[in-house]
PAZAPA-4460 file (N, C-alpha, C; in steps of 0.05 Angstrom, whole numbers, plus 32768, in hexadecimal, padded with zeros to 4 digits):
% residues 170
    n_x    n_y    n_z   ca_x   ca_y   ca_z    c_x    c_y    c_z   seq   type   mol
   7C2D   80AB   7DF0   7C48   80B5   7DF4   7C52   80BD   7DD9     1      X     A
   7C63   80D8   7DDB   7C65   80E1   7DC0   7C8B   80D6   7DBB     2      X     A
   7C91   80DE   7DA8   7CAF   80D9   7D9E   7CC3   80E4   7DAB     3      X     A
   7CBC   80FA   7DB9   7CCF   8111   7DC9   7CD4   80FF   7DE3     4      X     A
   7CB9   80FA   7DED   7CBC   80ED   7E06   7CC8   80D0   7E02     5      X     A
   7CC8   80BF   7DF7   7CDC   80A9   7DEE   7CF9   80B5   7DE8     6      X     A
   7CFE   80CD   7DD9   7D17   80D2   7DD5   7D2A   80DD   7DEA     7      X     A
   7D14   80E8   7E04   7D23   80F1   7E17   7D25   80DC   7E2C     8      X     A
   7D1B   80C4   7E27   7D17   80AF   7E43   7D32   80A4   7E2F     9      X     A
   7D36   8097   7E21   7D4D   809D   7E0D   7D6C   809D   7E14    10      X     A
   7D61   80BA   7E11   7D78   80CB   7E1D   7D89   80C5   7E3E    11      X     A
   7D6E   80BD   7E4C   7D75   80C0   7E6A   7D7A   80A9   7E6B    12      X     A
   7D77   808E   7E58   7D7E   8071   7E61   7D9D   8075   7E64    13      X     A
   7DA4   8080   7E4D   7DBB   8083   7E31   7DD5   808E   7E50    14      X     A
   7DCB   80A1   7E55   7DDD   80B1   7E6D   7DE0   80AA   7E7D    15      X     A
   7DD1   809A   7E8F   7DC7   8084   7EA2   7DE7   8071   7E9B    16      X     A
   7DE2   8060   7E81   7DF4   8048   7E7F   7E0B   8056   7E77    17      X     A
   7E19   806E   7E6A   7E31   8081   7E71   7E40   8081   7E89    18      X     A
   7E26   8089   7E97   7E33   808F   7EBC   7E3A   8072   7ECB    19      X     A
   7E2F   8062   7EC9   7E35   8048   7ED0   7E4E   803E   7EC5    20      X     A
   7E4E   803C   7EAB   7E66   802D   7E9C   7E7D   8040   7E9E    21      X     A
   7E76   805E   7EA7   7E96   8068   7EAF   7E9F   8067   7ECC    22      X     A
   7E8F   8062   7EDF   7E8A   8057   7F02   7E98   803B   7EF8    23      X     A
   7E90   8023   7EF0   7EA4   800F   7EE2   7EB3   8019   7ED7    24      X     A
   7EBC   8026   7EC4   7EDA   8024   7EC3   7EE5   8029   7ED7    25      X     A
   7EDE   8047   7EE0   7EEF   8046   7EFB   7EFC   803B   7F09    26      X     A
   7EE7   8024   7F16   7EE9   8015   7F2D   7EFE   8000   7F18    27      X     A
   7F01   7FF4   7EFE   7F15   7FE5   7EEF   7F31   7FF4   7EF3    28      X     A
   7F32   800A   7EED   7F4D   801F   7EEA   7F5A   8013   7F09    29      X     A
   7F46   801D   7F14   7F4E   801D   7F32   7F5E   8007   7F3C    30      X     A
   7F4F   7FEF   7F39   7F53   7FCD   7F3E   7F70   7FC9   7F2C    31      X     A
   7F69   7FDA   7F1A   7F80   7FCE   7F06   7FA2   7FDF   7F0A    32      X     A
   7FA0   7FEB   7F19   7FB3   7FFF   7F24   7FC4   7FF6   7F33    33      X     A
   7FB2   7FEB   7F4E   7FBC   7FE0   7F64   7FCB   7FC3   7F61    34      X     A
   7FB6   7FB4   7F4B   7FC5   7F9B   7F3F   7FE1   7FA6   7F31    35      X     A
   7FEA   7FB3   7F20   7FFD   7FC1   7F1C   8016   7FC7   7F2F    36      X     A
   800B   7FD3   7F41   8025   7FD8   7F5B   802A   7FBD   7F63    37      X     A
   8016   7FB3   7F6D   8013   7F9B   7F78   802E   7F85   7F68    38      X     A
   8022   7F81   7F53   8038   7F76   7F39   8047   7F80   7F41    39      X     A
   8062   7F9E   7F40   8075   7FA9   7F3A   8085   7F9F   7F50    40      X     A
   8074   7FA7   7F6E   8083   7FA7   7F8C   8086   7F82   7F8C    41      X     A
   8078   7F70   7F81   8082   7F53   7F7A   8092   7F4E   7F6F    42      X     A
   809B   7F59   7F5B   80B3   7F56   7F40   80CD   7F62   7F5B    43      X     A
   80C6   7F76   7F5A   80DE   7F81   7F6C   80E3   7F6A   7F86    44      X     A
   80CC   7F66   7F8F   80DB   7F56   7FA3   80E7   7F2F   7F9C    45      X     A
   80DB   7F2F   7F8E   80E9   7F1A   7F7E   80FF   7F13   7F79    46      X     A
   8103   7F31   7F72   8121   7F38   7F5F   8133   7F33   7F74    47      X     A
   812C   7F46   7F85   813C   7F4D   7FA5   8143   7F2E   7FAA    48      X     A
   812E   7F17   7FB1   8131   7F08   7FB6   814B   7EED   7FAB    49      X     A
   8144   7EF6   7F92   814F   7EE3   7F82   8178   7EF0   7F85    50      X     A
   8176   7F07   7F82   8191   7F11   7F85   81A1   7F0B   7FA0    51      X     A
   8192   7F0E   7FBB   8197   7F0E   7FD5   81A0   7EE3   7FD8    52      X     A
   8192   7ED0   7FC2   8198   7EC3   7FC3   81AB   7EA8   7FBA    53      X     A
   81AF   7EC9   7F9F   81C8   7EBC   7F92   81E5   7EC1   7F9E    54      X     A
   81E3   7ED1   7FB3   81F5   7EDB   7FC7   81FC   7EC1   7FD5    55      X     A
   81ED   7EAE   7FE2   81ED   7E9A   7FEC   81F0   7E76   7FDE    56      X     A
   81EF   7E7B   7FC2   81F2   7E69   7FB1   8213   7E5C   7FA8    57      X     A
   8219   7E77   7FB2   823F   7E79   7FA7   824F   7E77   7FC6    58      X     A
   825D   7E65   7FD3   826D   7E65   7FE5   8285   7E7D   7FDD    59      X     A
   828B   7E71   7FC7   82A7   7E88   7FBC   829A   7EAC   7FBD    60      X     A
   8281   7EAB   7FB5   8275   7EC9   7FB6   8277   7ED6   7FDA    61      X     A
   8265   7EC5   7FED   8268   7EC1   8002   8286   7EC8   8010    62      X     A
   829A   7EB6   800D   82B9   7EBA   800E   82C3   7ED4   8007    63      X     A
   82B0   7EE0   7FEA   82BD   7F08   7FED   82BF   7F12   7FF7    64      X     A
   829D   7F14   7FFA   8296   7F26   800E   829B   7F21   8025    65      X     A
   82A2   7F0B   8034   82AF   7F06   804C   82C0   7F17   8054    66      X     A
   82D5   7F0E   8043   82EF   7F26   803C   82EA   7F3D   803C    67      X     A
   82DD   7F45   802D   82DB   7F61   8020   82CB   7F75   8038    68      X     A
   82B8   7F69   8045   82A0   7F77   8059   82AF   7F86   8071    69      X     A
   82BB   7F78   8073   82CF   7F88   808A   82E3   7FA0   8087    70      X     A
   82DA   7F9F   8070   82EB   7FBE   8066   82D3   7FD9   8063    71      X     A
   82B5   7FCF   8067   82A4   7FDB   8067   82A9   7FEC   8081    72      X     A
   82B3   7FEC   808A   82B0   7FF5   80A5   828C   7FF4   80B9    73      X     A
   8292   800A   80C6   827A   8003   80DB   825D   8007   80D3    74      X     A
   824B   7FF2   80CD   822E   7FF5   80B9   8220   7FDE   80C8    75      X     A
   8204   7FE1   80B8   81F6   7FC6   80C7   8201   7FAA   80C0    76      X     A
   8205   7FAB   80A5   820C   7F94   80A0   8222   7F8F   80AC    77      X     A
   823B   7F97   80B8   8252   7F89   80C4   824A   7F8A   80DE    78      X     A
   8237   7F9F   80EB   822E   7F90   810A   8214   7F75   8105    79      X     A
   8205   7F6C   80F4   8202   7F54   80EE   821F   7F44   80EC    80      X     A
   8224   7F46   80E0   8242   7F2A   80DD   824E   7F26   80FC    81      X     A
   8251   7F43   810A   8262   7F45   811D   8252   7F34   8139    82      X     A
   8237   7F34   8135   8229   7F25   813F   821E   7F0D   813B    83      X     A
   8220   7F02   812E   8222   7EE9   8124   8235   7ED4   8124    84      X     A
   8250   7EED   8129   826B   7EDC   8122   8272   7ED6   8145    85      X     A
   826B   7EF6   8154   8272   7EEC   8175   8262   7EDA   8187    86      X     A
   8245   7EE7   8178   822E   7ED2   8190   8220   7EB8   8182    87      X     A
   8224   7EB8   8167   821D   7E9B   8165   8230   7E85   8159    88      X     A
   824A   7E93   8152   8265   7E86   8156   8265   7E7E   8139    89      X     A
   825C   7E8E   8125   8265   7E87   810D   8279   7E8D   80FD    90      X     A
   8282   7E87   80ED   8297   7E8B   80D6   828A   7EA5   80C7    91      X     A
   829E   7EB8   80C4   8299   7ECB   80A7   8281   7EC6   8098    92      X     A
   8288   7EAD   808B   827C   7EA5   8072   8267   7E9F   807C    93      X     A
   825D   7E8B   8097   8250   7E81   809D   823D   7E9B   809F    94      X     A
   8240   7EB3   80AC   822D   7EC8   80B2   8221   7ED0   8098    95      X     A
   8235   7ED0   8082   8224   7EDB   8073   8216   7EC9   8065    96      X     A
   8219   7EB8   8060   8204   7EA6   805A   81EC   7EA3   8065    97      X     A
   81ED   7EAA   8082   81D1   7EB0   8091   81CA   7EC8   808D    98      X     A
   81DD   7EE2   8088   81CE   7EF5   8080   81C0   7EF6   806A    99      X     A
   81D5   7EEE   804B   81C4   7EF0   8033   81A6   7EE2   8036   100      X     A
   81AA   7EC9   8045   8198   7EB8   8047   8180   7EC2   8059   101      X     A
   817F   7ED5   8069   8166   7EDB   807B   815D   7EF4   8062   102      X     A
   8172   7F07   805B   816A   7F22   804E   8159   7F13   8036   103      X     A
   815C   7F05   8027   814B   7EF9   8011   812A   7EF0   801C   104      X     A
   8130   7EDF   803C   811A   7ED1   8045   810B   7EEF   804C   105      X     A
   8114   7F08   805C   8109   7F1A   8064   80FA   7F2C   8049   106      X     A
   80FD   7F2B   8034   80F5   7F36   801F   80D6   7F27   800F   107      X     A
   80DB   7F16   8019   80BE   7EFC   8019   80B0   7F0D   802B   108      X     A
   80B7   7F04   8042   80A5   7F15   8057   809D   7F26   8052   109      X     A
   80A6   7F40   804D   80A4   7F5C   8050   8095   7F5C   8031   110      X     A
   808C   7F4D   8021   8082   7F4C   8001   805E   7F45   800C   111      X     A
   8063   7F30   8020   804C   7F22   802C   8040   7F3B   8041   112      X     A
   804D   7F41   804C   8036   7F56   8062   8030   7F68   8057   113      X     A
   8042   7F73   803F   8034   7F8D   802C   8022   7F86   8027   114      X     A
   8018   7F69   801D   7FF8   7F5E   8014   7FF1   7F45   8023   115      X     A
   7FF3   7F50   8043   7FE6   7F43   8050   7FCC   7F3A   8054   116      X     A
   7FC1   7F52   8049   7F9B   7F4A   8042   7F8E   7F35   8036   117      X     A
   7FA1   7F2A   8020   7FA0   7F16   8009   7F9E   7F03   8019   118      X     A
   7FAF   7EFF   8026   7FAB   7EE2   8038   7F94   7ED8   8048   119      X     A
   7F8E   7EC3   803D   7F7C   7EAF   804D   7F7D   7EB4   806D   120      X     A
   7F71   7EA7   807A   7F70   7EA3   8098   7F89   7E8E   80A0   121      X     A
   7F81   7E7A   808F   7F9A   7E62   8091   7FB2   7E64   8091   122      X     A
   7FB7   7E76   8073   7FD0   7E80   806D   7FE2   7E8F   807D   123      X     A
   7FC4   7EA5   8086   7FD7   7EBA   8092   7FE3   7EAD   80AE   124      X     A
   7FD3   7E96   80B9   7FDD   7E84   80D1   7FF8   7E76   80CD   125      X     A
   8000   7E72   80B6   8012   7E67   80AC   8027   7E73   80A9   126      X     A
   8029   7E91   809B   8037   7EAA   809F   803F   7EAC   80B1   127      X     A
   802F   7EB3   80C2   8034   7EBC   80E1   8047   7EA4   80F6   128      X     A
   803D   7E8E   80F2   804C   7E7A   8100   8064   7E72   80FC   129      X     A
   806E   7E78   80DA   8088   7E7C   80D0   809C   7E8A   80D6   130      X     A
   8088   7EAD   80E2   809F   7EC3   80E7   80AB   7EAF   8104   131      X     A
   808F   7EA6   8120   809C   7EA4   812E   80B3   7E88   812E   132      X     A
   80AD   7E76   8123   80C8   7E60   811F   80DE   7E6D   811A   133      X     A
   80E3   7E85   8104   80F9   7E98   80FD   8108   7EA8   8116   134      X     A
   80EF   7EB2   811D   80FD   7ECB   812C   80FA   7EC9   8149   135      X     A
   80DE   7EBA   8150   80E7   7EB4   816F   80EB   7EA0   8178   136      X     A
   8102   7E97   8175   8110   7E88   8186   8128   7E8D   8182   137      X     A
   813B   7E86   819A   815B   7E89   8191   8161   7E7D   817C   138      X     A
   8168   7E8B   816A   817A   7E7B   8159   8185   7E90   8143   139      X     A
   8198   7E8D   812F   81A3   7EA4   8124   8193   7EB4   8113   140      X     A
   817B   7EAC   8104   816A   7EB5   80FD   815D   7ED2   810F   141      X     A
   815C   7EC5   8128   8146   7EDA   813E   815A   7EE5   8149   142      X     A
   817A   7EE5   8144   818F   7EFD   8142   818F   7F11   8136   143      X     A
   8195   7EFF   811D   8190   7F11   80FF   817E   7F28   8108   144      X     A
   816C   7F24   810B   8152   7F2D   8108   8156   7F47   811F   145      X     A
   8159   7F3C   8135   8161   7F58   814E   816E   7F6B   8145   146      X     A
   8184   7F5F   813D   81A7   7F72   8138   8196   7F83   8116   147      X     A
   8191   7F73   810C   8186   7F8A   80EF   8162   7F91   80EB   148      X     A
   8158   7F8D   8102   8138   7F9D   8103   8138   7FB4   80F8   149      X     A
   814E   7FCF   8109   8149   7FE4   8104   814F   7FF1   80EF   150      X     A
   815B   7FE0   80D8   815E   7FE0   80C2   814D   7FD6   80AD   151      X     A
   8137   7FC9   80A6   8122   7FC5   80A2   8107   7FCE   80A1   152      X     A
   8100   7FCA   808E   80DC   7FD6   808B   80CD   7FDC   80A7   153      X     A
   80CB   7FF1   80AC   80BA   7FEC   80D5   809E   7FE8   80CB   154      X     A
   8098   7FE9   80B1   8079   7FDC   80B8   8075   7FBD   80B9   155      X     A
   8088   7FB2   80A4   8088   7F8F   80B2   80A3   7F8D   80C1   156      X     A
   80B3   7F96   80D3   80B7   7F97   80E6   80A0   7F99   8104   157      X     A
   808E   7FAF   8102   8078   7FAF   810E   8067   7F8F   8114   158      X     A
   8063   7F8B   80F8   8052   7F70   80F9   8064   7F57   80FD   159      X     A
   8075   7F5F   8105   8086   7F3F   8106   8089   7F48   8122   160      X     A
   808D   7F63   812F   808F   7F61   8152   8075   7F57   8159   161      X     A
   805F   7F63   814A   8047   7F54   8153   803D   7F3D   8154   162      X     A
   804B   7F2D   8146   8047   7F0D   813F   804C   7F06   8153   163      X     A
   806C   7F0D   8157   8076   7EF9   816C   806C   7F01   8186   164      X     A
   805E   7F1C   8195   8057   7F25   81AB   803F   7F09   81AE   165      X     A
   802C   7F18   8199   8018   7F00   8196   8019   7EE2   819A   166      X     A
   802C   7ED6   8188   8030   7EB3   8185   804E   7EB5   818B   167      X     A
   8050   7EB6   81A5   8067   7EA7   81B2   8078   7E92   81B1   168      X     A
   8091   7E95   81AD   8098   7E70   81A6   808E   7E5F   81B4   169      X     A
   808D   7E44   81AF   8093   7E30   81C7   8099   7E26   81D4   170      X     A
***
């Protein structure tokens, strides 16, 4: 074997491990992208979370907007209150306390079914069994939830009608 033919087998290893290690990066760029969004749409919903529940931390904050909501005139959020206040006989304050309080818990949710894949078998049994304690059965939660659906994400809206079609209360 002469020097040419070593320099060209060489060559073809050389190009060989090029095309590979840029097929890896790729597939890193790629991975590392989606971890990225992944991160961002977490931060956000966090945030969401944490704000929706400082709403409910403050009675006096609560007591504002009591006041104040009813000058909103006709929106989802005052037919929530308006339903809460006639059919499950709460106080102002009391509604919104269940509102701030479900809109925060709903933002969990809707964080979780975006990366519903992640979840275990167990977990996601655990998820799932949660929505239905929440939402199917009477209670103001599984109000909440009727009166402001159509205002909400319809893709975990979707998966939360499906839960409960599926796993029925008891």
């Amino acid at each position: 074997m002469n020097w040419e033919a070593i320099g060209a087998i060489g060559e073809l290893v050389g190009s060989v491990a090029v095309v590979v290690t840029l097929g890896y990066l790729a597939v890193q760029v790629r991975y590392a992208r989606g971890e990225v969004v992944r991160s961002v749409r977490q931060n956000r919903s966090d945030a969401v979370m944490r704000l929706e529940m400082a709403q409910n931390d403050g009675t006096d904050l609560i007591a504002i907007y009591a006041k104040a909501d009813p000058l909103l005139g006709d929106n989802a959020f005052g037919a929530v209150v308006e339903v809460l206040t006639e059919q499950a006989g709460l106080t102002m304050e009391e509604a919104m306390a269940i509102i701030w309080d479900q809109l925060a818990w709903w933002q969990y949710r809707d964080q979780v079914v975006q990366n519903i894949e992640d979840l275990s078998a167990g977990e996601r049994h655990q998820f799932d069994a949660g929505i239905v304690v929440s939402y199917g059965r009477s209670s103001t939660r599984s109000l909440w939830y009727r009166t402001v659906k159509s205002n909400l994400n319809p893709v975990t809206v979707r998966y939360v009608d499906d839960v409960l079609e599926r796993m029925p209360a008891a």
